[in-house]
Wavefront OBJ file of the C-alpha trace (Angstrom):
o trace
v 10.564 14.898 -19.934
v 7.956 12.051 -20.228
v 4.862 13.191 -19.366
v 1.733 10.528 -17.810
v -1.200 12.035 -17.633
v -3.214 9.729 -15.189
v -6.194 10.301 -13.594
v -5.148 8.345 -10.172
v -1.555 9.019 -9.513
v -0.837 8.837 -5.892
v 2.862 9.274 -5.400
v 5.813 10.338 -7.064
v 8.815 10.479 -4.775
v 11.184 12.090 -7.874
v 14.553 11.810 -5.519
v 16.463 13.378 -8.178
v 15.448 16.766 -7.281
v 17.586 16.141 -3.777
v 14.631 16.221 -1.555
v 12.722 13.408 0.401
v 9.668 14.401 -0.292
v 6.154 13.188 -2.508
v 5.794 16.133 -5.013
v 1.725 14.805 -5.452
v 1.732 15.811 -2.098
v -0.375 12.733 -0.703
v 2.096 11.197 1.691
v 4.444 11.913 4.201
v 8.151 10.478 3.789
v 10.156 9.186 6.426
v 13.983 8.346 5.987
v 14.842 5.932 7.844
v 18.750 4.983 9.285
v 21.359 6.758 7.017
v 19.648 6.345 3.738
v 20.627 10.254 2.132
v 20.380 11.777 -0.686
v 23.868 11.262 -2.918
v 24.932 12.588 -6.547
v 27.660 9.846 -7.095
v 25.408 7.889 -8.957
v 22.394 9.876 -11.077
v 20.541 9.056 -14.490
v 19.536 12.505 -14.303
v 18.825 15.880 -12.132
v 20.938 16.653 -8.838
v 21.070 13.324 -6.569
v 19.209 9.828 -6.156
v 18.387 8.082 -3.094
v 21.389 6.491 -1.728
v 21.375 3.455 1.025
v 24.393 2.457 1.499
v 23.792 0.008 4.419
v 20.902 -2.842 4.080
v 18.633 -0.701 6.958
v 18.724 2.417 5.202
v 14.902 3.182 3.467
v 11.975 5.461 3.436
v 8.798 4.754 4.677
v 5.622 6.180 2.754
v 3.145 7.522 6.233
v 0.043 7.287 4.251
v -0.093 3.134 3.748
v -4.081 3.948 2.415
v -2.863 5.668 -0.991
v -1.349 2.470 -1.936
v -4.415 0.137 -1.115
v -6.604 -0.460 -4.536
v -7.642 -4.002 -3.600
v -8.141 -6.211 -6.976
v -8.094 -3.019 -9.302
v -5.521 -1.331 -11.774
v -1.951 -0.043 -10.429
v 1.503 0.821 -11.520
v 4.307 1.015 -9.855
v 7.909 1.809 -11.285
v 11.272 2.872 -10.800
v 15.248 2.959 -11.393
v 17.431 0.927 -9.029
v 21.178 1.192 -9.531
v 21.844 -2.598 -7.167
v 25.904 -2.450 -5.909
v 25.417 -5.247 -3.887
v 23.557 -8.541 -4.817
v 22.471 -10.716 -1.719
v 19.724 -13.349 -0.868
v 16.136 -11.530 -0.600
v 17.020 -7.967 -0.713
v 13.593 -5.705 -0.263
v 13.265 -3.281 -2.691
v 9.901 -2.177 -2.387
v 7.155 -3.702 0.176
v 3.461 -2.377 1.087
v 3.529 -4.923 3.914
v 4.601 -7.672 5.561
v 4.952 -10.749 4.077
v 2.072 -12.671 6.515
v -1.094 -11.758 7.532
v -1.525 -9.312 5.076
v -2.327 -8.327 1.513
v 0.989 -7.183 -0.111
v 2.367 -6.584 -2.936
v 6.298 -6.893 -2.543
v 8.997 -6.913 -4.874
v 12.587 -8.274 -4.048
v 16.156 -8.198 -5.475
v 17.498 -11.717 -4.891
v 20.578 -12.423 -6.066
v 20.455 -10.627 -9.004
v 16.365 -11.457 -9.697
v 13.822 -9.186 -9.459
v 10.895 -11.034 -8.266
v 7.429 -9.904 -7.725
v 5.468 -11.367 -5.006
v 2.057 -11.285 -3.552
v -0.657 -13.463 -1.848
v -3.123 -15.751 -3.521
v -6.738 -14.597 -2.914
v -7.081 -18.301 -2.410
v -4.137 -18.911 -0.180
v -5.029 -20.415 2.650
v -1.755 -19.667 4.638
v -1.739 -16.403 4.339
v 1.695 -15.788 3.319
v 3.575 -13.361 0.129
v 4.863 -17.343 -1.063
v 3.058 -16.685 -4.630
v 5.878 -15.585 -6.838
v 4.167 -13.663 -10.118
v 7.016 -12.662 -11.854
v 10.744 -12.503 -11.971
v 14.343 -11.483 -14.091
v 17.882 -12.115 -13.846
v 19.720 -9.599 -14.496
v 22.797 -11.009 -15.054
v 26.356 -12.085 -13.616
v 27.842 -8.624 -14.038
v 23.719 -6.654 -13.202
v 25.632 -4.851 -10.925
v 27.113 -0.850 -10.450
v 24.641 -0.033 -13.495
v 21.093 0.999 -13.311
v 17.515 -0.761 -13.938
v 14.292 0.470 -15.102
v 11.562 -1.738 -13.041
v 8.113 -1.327 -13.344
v 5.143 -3.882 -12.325
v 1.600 -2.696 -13.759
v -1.649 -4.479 -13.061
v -4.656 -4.264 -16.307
v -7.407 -5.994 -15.547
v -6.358 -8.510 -13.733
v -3.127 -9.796 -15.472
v 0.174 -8.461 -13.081
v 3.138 -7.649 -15.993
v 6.875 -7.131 -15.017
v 9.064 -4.488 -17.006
v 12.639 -4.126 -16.821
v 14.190 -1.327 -18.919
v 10.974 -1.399 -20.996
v 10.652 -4.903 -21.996
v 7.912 -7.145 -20.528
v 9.331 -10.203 -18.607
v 6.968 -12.373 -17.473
v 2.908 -11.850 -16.641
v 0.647 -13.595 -14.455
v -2.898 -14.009 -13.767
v -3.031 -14.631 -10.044
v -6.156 -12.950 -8.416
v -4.970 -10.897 -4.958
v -5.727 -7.926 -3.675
v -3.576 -5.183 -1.927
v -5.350 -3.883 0.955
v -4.932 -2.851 4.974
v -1.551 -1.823 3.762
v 1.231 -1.217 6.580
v 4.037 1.437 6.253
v 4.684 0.876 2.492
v 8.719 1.062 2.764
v 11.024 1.588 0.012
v 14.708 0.317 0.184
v 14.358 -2.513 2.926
v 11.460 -4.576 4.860
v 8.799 -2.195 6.657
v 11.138 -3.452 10.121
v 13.883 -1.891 8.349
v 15.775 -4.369 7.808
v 16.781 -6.876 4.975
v 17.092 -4.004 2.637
v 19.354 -3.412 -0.635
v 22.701 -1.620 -1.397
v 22.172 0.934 -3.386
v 20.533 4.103 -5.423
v 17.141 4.439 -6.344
v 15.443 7.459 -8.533
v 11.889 8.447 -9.582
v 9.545 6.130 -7.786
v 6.203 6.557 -8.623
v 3.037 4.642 -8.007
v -0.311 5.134 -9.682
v -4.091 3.826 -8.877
v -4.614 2.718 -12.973
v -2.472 0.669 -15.373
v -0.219 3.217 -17.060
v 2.241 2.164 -20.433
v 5.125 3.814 -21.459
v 3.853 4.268 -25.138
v 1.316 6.787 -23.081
v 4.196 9.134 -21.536
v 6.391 8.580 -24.793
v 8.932 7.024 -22.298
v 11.884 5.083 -23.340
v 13.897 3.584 -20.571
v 16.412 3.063 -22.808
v 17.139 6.998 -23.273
v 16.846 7.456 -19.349
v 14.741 11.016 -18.345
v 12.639 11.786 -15.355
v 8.844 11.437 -15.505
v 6.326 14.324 -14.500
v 2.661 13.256 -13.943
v 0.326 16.106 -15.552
v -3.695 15.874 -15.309
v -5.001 18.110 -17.785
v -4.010 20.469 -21.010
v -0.543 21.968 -20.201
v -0.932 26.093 -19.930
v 1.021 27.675 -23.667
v 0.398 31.390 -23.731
v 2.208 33.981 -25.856
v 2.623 31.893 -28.762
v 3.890 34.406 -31.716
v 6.286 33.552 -35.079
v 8.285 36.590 -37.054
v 6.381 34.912 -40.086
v 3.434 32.767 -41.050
v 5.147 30.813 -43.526
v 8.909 30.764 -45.807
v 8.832 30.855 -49.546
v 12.819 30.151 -50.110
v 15.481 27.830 -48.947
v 17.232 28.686 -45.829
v 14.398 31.658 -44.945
v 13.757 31.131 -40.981
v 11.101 31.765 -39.170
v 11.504 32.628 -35.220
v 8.861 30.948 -32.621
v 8.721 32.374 -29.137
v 6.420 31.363 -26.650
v 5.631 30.675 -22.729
v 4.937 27.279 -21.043
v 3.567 27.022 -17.146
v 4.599 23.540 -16.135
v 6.586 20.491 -16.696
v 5.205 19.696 -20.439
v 6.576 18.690 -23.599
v 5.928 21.046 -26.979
v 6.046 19.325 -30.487
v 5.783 21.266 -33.694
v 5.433 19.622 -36.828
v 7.575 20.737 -40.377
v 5.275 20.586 -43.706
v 7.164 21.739 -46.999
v 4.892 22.155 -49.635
v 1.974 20.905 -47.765
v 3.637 17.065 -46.688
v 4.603 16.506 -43.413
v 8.223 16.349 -43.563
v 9.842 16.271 -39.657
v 9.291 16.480 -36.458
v 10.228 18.567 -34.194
v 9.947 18.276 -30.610
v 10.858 19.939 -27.223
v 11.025 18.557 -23.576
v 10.833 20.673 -20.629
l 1 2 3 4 5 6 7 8 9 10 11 12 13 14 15 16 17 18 19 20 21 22 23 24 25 26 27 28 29 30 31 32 33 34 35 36 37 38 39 40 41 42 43 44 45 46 47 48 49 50 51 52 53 54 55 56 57 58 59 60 61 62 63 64 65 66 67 68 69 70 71 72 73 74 75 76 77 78 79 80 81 82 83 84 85 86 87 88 89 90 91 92 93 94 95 96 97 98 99 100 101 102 103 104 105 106 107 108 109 110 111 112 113 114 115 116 117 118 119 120 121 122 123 124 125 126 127 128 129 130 131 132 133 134 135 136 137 138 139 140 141 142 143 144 145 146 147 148 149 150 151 152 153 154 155 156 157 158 159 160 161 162 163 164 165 166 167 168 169 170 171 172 173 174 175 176 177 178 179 180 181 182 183 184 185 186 187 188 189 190 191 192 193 194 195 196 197 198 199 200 201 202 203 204 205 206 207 208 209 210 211 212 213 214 215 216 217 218 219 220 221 222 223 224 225 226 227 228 229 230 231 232 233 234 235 236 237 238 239 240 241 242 243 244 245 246 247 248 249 250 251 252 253 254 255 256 257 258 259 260 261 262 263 264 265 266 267 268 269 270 271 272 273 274 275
């Protein structure tokens, strides 16, 4: 389990757990045509979100948790694409005119990342601030994105790896049925499964939740010191090879435990424990 431990996490719509639903518990989720819940395709846990036509999506009811103007954000997820097409949405907090989006698209097998130029004087997503091919064959296997904002420079991650970065000034404000899956009309959407979306009011890194996309697990957000009572061992220490010493102990909420081998005072292992 990688844990963040953010101060400003606004949603976390986990999917895999086979409910439609943001377990912060700061928006409302709509689903919207036949998008469902499926467990044909999972990284991990019971189901992911499944659209299987271009109109299936969610829409997030609360479009204000998503507004953080020119500051810090972070937004991420996996996207298992089984169709490629000309500007699928993915993920939009608005329409592309009029408005102050942020907006990312699968396009024929790019990600891109769009928003509008706080300078842009016709008022249209046409700033592109980063994008990735994923490939001939990027289909029927499954993506890590994330896009992160830190002080002003906009980074795109796929499975981990930062693609490109930009420095465009815009804000994202006044936002408008935030939709995941397809435009906010429901319409020009993708094909395919989507797990553990998350967005976050601060810049958040995965060397922070110990998170490797590359060894796919689900992400809990956690503010504070994880609860660890009734800690005990059958001993304080071994003095032979292949004595054992038996932990027990009780852990109230998603968390991770790591306990640390020394052998003659040197650290000589870790071990660690994800729940």
């Amino acid at each position: 389990m990688a844990v963040f431990s953010p101060t400003n996490a606004k949603v976390h719509f986990k999917a895999y757990d086979g409910s439609f639903a943001d377990s912060l518990s700061n928006t409302t989720i709509t689903q919207n045509n036949g998008v469902a819940m499926s467990s044909t395709q999972t990284l991990f846990g019971q189901k992911s979100m499944y659209m299987a036509s271009f109109s299936d999506s969610i829409t997030f009811g609360t479009p204000s948790v998503f507004d953080v103007g020119t500051g810090d954000y972070t937004v991420g997820f996996w996207f298992y694409p089984t169709q490629f097409t000309s500007w699928d949405r993915l993920f939009v907090t608005d329409t592309h005119t009029n408005s102050e989006p942020i907006r990312i698209y699968c396009h024929n097998g790019s990600i891109l990342v769009f928003s509008e130029s706080d300078d842009d004087d016709d008022t249209t997503a046409t700033n592109q601030m980063g994008s990735y091919y994923f490939g001939a064959d990027g289909e029927d296997q499954w993506w890590h994105i994330m896009v992160r904002r830190d002080s002003g420079t906009t980074k795109l991650y796929i499975n981990g790896i930062e693609r490109s970065s930009s420095n465009m000034s815009y804000s994202i404000d006044n936002s408008y049925l935030p939709t995941l899956g397809a435009e906010i009309t429901q319409a020009m959407g993708t094909k395919g499964y989507i797990q553990d979306f998350f967005w976050a009011e601060e810049s958040l890194s995965f060397t922070q939740a110990d998170f490797t996309p590359g060894t796919a697990e689900p992400i809990t957000f956690h503010s504070g010191n994880p609860s660890i009572s009734s800690f005990s061992t059958s001993a304080a220490s071994v003095a032979n090879s292949g004595d054992s010493v038996t932990l027990s102990w009780s852990v109230s909420g998603e968390t991770k435990l790591e306990l640390l081998k020394y052998v003659g005072g040197l650290l000589s292992s870790t071990f660690r424990s994800k729940f």
